[in-house]
N, C-alpha and C positions, 0 to 999 in steps of 0.2 A: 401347801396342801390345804384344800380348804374345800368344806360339806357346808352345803346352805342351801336357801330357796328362793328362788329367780322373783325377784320385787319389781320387775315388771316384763315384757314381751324385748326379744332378742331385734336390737334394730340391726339394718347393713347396710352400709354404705361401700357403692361400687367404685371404682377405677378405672383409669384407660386400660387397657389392655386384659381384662378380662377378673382381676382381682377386688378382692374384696376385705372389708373388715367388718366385724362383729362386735359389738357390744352390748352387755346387759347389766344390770346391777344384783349385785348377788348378797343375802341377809344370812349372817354367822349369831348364832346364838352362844351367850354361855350362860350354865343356871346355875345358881350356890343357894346355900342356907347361911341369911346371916345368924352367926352365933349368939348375938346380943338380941335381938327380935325373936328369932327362930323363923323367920321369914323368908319365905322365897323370894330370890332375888335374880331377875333374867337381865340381858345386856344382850343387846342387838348390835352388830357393829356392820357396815355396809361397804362393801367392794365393788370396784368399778373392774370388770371381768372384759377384755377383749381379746377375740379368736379371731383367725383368718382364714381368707380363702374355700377350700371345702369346707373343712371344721366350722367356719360361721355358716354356712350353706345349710347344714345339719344342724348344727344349734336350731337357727331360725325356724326350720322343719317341722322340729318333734320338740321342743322344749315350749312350754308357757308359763304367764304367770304362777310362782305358787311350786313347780315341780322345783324337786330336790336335785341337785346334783354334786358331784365331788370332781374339785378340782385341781389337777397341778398346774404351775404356773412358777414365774418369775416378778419379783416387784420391779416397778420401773415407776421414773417420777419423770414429770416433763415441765416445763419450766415455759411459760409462754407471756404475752403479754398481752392484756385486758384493751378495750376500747378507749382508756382514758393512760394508757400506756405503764400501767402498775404492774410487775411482776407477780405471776401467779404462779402457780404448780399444783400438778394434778396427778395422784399417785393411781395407778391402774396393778391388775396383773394380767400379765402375759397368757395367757394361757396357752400349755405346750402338751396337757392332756386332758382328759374329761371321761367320767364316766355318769351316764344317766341313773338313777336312785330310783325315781317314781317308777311305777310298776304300770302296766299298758291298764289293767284293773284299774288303779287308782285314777290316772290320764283320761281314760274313756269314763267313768264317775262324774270329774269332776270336767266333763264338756271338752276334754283337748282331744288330740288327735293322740293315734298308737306312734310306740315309739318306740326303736330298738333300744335296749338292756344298756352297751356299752357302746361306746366312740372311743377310736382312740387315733390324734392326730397325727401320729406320725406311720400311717399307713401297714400296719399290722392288722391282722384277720379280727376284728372283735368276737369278745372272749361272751358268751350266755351268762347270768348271771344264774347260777342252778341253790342257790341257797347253802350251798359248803362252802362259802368262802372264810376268813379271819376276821373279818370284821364283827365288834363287839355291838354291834345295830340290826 
């Protein structure tokens, strides 16, 4: 599970037969006070995020630069090899749900397009986000 904000525009790339994949990179922050300074201290850490099919359809849509979003998913690592034949690997997450954070307010602000509240991939009614929910944000 992971909240962050989209570091750059949601690419896709199609398929034969009518599918699709989705990728974006997604920016996690964490903030502390160091105790010896008393200084803030932020840490940015960067996920490679890919969705499929409609869910990257919808990604691609309504999400840009900059919007927040929360996401579940799965880690997966892929193991490939380079043009000079050196093994690499490239850790992604899966993404198997999504929920939009930025608000259609903030999106139309700051130049994007309106965008519904909630996605959720695995084909359930999306939920409004009416401001009672548990979340401590």
């Amino acid at each position: 599970m992971l909240i962050g904000h989209l570091g750059d525009e949601v690419k896709l790339h199609y398929f034969e037969g009518g599918n699709c994949v989705g990728r974006f990179p997604l920016a996690t922050n964490e903030t502390y006070t160091n105790r010896q300074t008393n200084e803030r201290v932020t840490n940015t850490e960067w996920h490679n995020i890919v969705v499929r099919n409609k869910a990257a359809e919808i990604c691609e849509k309504y999400l840009t630069k900059g919007d927040r979003i929360y996401v579940e998913g799965r880690i997966k690592t892929r193991k490939w090899q380079d043009e000079k034949g050196m093994d690499r690997y490239s850790t992604e997450i899966q993404c198997t749900d999504f929920t939009f954070l930025t608000t259609k307010s903030e999106s139309q602000n700051s130049g994007g397009s309106p965008q519904p509240q909630t996605e959720n991939t695995q084909n359930t009614a999306p939920e409004p986000m009416d401001g009672n929910d548990d979340l401590p944000f």
